[in-house]
PyMOL Python script that loads the backbone (N, CA, C, O; Angstrom):
from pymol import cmd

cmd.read_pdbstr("""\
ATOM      1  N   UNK A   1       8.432   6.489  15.668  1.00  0.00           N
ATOM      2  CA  UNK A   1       8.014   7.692  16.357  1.00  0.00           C
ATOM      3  C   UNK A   1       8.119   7.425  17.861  1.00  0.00           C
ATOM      4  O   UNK A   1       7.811   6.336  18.343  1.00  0.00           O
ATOM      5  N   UNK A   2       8.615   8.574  18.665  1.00  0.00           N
ATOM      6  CA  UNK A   2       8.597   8.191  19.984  1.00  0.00           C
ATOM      7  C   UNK A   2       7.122   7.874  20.768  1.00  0.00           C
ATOM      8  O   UNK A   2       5.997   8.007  20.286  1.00  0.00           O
ATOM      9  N   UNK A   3       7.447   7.465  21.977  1.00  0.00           N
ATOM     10  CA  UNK A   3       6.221   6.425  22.739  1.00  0.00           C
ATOM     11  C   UNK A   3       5.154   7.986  22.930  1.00  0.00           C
ATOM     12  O   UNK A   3       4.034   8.195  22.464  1.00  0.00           O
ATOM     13  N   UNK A   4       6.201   9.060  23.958  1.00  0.00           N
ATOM     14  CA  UNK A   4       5.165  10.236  23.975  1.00  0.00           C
ATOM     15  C   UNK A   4       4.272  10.875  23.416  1.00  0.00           C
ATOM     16  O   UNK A   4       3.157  11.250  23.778  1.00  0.00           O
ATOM     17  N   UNK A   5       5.270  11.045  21.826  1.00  0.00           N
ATOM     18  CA  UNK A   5       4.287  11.453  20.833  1.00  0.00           C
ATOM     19  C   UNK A   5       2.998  10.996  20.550  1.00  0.00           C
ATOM     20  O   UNK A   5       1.966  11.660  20.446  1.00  0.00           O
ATOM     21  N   UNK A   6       3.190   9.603  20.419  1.00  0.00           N
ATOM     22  CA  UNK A   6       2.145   8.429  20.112  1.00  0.00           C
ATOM     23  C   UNK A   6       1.043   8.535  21.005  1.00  0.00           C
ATOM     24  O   UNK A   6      -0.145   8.477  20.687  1.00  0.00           O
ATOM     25  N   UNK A   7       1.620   8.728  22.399  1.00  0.00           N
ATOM     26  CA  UNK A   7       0.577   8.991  23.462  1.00  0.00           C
ATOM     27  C   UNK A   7       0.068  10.229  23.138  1.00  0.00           C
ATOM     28  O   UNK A   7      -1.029  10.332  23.687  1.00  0.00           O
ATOM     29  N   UNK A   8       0.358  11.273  22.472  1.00  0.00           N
ATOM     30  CA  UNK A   8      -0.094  12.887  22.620  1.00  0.00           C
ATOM     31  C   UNK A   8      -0.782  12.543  21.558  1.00  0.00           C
ATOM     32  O   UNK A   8      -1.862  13.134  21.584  1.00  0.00           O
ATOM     33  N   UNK A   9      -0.650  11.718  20.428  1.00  0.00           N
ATOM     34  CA  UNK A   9      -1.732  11.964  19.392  1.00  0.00           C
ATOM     35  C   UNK A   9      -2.879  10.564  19.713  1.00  0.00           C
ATOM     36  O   UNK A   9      -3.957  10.919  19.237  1.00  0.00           O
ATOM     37  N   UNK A  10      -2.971   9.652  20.111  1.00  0.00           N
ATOM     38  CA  UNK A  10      -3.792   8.633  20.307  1.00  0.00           C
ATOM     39  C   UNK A  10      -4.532   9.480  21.940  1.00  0.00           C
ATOM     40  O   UNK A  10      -5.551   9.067  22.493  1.00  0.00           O
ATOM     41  N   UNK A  11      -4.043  10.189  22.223  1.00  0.00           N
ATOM     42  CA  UNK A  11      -5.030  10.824  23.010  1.00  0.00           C
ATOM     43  C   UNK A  11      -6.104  11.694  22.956  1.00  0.00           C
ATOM     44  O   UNK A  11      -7.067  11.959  23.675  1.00  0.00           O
ATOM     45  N   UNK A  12      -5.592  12.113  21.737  1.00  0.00           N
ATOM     46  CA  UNK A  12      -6.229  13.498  21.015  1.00  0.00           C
ATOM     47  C   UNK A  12      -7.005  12.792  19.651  1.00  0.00           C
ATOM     48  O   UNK A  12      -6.252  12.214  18.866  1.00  0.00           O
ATOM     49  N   UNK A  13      -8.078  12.805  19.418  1.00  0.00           N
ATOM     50  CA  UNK A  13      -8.990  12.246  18.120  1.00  0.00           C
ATOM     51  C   UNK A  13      -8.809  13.114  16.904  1.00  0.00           C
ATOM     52  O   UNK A  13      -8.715  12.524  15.828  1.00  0.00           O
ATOM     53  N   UNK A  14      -8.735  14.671  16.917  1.00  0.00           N
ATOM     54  CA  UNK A  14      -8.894  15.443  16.110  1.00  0.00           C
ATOM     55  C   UNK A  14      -7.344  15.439  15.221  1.00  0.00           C
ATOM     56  O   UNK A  14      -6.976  15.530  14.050  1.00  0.00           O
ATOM     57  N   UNK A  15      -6.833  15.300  16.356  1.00  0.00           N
ATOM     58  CA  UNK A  15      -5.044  15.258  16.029  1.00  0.00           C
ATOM     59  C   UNK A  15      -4.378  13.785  15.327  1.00  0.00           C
ATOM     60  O   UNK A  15      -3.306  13.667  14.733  1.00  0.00           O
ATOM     61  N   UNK A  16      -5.244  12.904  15.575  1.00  0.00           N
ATOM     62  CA  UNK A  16      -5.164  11.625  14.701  1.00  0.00           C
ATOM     63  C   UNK A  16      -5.922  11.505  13.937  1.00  0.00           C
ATOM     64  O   UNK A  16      -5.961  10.532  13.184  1.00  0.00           O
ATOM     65  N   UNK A  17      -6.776  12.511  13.916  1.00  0.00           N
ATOM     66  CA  UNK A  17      -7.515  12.096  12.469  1.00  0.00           C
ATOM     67  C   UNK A  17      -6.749  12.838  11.612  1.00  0.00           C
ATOM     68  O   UNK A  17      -6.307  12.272  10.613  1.00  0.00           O
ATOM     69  N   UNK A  18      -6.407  14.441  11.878  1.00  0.00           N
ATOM     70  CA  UNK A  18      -5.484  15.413  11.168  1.00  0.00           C
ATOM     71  C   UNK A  18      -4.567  14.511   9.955  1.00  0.00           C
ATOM     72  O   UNK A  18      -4.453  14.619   8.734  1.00  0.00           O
ATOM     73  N   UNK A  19      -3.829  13.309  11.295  1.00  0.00           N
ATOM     74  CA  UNK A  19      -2.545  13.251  10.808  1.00  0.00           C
ATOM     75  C   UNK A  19      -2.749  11.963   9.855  1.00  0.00           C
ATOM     76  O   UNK A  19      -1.810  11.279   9.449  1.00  0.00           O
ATOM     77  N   UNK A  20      -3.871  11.769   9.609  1.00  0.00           N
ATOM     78  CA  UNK A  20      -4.135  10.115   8.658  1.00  0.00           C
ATOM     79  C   UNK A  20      -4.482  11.094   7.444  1.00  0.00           C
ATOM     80  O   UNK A  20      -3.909  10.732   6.416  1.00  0.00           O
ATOM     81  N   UNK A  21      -5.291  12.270   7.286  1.00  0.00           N
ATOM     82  CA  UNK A  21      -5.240  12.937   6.230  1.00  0.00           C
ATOM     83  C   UNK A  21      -4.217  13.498   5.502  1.00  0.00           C
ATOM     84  O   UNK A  21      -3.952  13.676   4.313  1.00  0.00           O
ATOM     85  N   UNK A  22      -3.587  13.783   6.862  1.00  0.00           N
ATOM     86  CA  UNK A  22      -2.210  14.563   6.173  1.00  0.00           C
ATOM     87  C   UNK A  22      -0.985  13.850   6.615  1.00  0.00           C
ATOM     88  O   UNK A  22      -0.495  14.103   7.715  1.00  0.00           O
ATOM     89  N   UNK A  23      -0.482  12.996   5.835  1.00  0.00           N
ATOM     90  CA  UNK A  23       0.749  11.965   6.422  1.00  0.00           C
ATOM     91  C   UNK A  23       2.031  12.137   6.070  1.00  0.00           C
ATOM     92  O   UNK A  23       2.752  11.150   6.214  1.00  0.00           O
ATOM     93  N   UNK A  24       2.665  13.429   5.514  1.00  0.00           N
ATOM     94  CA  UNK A  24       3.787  14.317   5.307  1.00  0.00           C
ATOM     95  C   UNK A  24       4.124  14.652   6.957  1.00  0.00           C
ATOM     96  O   UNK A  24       5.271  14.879   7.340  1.00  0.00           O
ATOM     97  N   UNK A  25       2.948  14.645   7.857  1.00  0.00           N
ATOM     98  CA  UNK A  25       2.942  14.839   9.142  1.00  0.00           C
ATOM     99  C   UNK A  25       3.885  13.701  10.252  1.00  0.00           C
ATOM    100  O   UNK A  25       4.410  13.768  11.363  1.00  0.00           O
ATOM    101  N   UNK A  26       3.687  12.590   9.065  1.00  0.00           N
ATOM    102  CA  UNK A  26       4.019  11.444  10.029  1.00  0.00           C
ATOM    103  C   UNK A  26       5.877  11.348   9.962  1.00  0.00           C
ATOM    104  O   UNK A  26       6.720  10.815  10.684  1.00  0.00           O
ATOM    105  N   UNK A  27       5.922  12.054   8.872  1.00  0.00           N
ATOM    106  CA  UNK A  27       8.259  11.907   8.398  1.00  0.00           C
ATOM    107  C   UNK A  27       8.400  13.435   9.356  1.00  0.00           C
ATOM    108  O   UNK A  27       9.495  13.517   9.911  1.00  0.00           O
ATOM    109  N   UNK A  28       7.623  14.413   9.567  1.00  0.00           N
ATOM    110  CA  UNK A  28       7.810  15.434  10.090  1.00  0.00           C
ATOM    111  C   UNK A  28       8.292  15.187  11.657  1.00  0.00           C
ATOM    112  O   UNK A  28       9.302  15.641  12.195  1.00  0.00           O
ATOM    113  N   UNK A  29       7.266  14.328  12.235  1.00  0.00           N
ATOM    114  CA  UNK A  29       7.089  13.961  13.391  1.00  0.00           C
ATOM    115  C   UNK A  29       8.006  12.553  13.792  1.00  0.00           C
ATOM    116  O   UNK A  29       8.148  12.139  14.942  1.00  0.00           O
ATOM    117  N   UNK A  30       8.482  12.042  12.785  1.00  0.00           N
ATOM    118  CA  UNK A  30       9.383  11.077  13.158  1.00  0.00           C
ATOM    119  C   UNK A  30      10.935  11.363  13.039  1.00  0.00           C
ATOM    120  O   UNK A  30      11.720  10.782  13.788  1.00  0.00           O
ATOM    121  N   UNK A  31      11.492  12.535  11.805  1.00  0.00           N
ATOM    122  CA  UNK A  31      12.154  12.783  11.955  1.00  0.00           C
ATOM    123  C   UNK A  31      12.631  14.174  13.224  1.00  0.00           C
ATOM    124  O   UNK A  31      13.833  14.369  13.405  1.00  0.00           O
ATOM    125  N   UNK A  32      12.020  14.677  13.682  1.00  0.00           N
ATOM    126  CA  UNK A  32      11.955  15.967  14.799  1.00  0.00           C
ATOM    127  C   UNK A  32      10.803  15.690  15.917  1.00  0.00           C
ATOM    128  O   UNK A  32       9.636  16.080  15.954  1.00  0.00           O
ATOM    129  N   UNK A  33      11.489  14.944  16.741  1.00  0.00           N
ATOM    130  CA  UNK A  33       9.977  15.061  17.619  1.00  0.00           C
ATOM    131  C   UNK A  33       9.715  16.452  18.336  1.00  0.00           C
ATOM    132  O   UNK A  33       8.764  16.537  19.112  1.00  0.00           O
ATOM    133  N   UNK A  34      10.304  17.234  18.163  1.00  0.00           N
ATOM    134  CA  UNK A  34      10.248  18.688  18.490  1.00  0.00           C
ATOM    135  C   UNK A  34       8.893  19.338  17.807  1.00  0.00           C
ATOM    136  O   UNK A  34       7.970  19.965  18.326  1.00  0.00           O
ATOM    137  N   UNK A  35       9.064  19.061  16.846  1.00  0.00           N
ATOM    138  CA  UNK A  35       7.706  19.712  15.461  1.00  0.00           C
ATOM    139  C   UNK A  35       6.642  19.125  15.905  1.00  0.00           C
ATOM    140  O   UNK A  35       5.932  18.830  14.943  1.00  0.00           O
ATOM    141  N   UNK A  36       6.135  18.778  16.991  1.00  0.00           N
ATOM    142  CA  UNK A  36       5.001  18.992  17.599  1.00  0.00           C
ATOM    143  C   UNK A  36       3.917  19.848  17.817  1.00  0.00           C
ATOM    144  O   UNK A  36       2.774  19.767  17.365  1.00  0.00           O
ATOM    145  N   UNK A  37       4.543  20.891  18.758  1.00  0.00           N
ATOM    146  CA  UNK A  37       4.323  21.948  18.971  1.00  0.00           C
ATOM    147  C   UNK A  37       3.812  22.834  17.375  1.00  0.00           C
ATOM    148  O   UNK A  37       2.910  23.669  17.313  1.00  0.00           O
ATOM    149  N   UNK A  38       4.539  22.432  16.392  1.00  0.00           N
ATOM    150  CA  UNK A  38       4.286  23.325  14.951  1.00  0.00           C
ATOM    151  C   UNK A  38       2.940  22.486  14.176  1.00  0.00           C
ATOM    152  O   UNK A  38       2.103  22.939  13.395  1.00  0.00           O
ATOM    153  N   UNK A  39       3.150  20.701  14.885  1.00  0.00           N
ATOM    154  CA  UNK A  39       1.822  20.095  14.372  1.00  0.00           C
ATOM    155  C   UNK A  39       0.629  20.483  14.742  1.00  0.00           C
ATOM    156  O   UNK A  39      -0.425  20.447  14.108  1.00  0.00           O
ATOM    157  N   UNK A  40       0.945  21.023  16.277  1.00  0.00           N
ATOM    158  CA  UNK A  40      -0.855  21.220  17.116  1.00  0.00           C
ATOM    159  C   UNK A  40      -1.225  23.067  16.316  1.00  0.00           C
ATOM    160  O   UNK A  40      -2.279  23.504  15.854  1.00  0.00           O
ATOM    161  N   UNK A  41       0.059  23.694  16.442  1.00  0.00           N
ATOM    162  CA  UNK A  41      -0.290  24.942  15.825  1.00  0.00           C
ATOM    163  C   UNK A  41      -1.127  24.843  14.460  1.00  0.00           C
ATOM    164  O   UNK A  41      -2.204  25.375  14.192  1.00  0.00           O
ATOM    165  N   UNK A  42      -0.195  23.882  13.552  1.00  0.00           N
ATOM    166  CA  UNK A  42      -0.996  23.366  12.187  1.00  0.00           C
ATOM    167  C   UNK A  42      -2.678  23.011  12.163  1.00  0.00           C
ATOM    168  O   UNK A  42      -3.634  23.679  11.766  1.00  0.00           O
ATOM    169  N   UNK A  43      -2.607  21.949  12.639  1.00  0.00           N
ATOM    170  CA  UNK A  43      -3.427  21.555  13.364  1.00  0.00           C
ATOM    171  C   UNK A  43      -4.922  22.450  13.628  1.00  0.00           C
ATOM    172  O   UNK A  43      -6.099  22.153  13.424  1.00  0.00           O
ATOM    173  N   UNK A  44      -4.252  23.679  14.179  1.00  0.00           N
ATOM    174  CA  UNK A  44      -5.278  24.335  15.071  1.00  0.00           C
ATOM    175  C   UNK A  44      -6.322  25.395  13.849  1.00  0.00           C
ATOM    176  O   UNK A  44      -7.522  25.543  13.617  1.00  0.00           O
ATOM    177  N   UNK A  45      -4.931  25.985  13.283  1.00  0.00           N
ATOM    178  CA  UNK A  45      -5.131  26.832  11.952  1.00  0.00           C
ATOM    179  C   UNK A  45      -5.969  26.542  10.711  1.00  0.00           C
ATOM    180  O   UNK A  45      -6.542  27.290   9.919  1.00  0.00           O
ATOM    181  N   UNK A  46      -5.820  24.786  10.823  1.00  0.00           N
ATOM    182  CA  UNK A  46      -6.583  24.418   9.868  1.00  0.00           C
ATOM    183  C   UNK A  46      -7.635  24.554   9.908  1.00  0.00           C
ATOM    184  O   UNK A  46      -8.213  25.365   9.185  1.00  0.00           O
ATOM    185  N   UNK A  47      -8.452  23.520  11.094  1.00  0.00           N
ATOM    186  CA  UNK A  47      -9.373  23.332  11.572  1.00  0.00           C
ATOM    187  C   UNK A  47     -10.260  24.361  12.011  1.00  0.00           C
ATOM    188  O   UNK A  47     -11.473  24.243  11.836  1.00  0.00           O
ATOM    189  N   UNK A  48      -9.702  25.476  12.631  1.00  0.00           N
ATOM    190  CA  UNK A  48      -9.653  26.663  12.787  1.00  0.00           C
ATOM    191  C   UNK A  48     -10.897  26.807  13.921  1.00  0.00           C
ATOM    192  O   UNK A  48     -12.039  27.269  13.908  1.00  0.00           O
ATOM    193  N   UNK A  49      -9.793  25.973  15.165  1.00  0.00           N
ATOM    194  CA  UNK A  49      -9.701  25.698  16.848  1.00  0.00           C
ATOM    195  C   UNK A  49      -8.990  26.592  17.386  1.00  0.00           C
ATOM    196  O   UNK A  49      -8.576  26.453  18.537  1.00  0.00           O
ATOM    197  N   UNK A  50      -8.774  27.469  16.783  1.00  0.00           N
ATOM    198  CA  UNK A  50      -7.490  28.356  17.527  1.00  0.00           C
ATOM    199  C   UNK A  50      -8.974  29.199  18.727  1.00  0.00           C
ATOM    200  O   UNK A  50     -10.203  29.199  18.787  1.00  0.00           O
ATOM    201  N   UNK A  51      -7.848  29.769  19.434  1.00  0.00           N
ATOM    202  CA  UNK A  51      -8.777  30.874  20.093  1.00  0.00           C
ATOM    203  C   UNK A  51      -9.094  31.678  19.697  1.00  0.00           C
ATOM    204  O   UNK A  51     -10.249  31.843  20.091  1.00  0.00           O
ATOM    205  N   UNK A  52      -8.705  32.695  18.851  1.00  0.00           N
ATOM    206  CA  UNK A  52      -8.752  33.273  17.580  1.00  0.00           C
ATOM    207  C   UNK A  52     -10.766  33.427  17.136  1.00  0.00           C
ATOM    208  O   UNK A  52     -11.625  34.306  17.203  1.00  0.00           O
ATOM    209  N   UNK A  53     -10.671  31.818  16.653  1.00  0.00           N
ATOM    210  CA  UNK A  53     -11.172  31.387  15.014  1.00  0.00           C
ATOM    211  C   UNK A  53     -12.813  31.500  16.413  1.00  0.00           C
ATOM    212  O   UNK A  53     -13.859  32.049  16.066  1.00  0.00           O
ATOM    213  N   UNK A  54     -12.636  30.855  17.910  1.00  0.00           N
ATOM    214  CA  UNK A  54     -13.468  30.712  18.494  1.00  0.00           C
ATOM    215  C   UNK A  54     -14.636  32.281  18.758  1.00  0.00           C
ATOM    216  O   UNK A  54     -15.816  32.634  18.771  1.00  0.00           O
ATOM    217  N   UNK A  55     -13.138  32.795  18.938  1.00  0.00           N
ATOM    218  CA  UNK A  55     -14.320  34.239  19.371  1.00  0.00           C
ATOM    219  C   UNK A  55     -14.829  35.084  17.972  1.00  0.00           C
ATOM    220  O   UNK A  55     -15.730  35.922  17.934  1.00  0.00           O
ATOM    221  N   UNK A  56     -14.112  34.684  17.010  1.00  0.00           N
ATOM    222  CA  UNK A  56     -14.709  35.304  15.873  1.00  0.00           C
ATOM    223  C   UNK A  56     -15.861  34.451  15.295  1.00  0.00           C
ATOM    224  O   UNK A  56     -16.688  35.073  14.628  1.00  0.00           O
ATOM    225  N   UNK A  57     -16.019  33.269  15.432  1.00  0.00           N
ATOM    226  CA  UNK A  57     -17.339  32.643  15.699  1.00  0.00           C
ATOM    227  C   UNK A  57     -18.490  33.184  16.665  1.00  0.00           C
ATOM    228  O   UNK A  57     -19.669  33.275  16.323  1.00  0.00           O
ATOM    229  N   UNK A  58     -18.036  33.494  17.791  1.00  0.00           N
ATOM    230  CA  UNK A  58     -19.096  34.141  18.691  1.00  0.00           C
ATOM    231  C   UNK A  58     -19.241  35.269  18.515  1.00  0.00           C
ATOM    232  O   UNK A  58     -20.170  35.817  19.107  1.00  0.00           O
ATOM    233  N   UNK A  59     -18.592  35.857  17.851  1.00  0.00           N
ATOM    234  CA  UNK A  59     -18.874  37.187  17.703  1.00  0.00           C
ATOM    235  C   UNK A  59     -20.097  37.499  16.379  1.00  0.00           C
ATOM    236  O   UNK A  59     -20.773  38.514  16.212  1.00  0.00           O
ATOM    237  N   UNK A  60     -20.066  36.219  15.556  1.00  0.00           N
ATOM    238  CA  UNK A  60     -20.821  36.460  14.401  1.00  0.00           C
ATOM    239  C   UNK A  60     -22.011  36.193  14.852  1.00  0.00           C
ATOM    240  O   UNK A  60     -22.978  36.882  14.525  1.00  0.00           O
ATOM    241  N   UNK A  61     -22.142  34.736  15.994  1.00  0.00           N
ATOM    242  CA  UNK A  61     -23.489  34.451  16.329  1.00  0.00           C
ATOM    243  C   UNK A  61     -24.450  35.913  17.314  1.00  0.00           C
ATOM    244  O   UNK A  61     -25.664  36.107  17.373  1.00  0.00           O
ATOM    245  N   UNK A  62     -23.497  36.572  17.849  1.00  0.00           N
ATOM    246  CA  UNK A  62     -24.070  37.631  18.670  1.00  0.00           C
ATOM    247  C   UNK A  62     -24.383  38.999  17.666  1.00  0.00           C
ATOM    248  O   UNK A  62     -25.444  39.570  17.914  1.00  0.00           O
ATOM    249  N   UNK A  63     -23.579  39.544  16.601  1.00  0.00           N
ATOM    250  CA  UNK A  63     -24.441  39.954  15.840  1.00  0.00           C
ATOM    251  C   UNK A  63     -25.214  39.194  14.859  1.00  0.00           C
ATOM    252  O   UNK A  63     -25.830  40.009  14.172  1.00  0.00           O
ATOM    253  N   UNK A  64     -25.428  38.138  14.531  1.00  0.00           N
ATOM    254  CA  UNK A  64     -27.114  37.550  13.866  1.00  0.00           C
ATOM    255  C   UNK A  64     -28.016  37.364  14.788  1.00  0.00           C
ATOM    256  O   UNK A  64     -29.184  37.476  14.415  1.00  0.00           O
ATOM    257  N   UNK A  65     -27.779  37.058  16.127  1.00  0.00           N
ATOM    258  CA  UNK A  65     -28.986  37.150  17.539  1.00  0.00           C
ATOM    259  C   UNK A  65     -29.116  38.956  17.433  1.00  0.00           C
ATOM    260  O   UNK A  65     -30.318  39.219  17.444  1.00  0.00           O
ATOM    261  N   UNK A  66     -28.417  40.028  17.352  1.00  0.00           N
ATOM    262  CA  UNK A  66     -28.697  41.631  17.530  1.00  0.00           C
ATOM    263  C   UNK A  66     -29.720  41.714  16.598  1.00  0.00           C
ATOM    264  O   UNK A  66     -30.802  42.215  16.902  1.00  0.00           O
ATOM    265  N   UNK A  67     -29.350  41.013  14.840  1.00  0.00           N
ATOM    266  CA  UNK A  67     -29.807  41.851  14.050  1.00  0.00           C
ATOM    267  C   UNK A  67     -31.069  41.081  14.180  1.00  0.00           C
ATOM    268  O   UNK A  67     -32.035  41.842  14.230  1.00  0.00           O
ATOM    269  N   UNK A  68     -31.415  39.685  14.259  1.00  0.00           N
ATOM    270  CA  UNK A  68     -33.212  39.195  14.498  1.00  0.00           C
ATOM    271  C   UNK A  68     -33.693  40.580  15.634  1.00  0.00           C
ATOM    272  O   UNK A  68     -34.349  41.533  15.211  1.00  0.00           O
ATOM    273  N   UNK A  69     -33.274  40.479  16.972  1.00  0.00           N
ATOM    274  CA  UNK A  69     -33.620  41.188  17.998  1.00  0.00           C
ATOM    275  C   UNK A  69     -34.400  42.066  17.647  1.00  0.00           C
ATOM    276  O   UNK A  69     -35.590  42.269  17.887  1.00  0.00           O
ATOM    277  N   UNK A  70     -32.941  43.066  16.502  1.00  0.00           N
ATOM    278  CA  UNK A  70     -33.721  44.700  15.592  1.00  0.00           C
ATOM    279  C   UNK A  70     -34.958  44.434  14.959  1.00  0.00           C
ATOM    280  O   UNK A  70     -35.982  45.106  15.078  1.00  0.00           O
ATOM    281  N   UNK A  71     -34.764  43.169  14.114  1.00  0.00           N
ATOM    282  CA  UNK A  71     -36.041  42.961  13.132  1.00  0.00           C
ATOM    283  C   UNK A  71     -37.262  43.230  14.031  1.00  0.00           C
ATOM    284  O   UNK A  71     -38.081  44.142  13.922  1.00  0.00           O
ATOM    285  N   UNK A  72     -37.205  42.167  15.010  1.00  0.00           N
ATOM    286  CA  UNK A  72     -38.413  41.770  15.479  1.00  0.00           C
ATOM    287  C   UNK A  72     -38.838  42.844  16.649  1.00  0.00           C
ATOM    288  O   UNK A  72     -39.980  42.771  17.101  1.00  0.00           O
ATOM    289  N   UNK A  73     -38.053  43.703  17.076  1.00  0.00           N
ATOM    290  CA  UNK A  73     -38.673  45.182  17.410  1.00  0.00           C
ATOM    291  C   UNK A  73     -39.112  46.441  16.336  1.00  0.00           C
ATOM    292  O   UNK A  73     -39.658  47.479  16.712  1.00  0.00           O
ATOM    293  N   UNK A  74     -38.815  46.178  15.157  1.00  0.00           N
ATOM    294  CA  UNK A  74     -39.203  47.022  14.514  1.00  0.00           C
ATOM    295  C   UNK A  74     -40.909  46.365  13.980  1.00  0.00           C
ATOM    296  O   UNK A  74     -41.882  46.983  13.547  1.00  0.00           O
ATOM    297  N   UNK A  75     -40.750  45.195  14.189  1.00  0.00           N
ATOM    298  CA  UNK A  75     -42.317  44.637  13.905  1.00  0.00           C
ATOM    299  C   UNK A  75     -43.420  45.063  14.665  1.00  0.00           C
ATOM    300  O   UNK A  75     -44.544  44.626  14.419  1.00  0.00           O
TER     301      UNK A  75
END
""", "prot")
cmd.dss("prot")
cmd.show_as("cartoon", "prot")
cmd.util.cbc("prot")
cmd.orient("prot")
């Protein structure tokens, strides 16, 4: 595998741990060092780090903080 790559994933913890679970990752990435870019996307989807996955997380915590709010004014 090239030196860069090696550096882009030994830099990144989440992305080396990814790739010890999933090691179909490692012939992907050695044969195309291009498929990078498709690993961090992978990567992101799984884990579900995307920006995406973030605000639909915050969005759930802000309606369960609304709906206590309601409760505890209707008390």
């Amino acid at each position: 595998m090239r030196d860069d790559i090696l550096e882009k994933l030994y830099s990144n913890p989440v992305y080396l741990d990814y790739l010890r679970n999933h090691p179909k990752w490692y012939y992907y990435l050695e044969e195309n060092p291009s498929n990078y870019s498709i690993f961090e996307r992978k990567v992101k989807e799984d884990l579900k780090i995307t920006t995406y996955d973030k605000l639909e997380r915050a969005k759930k915590q802000i309606t369960t903080i609304s709906k206590f709010i309601e409760y505890f004014k209707l008390k």
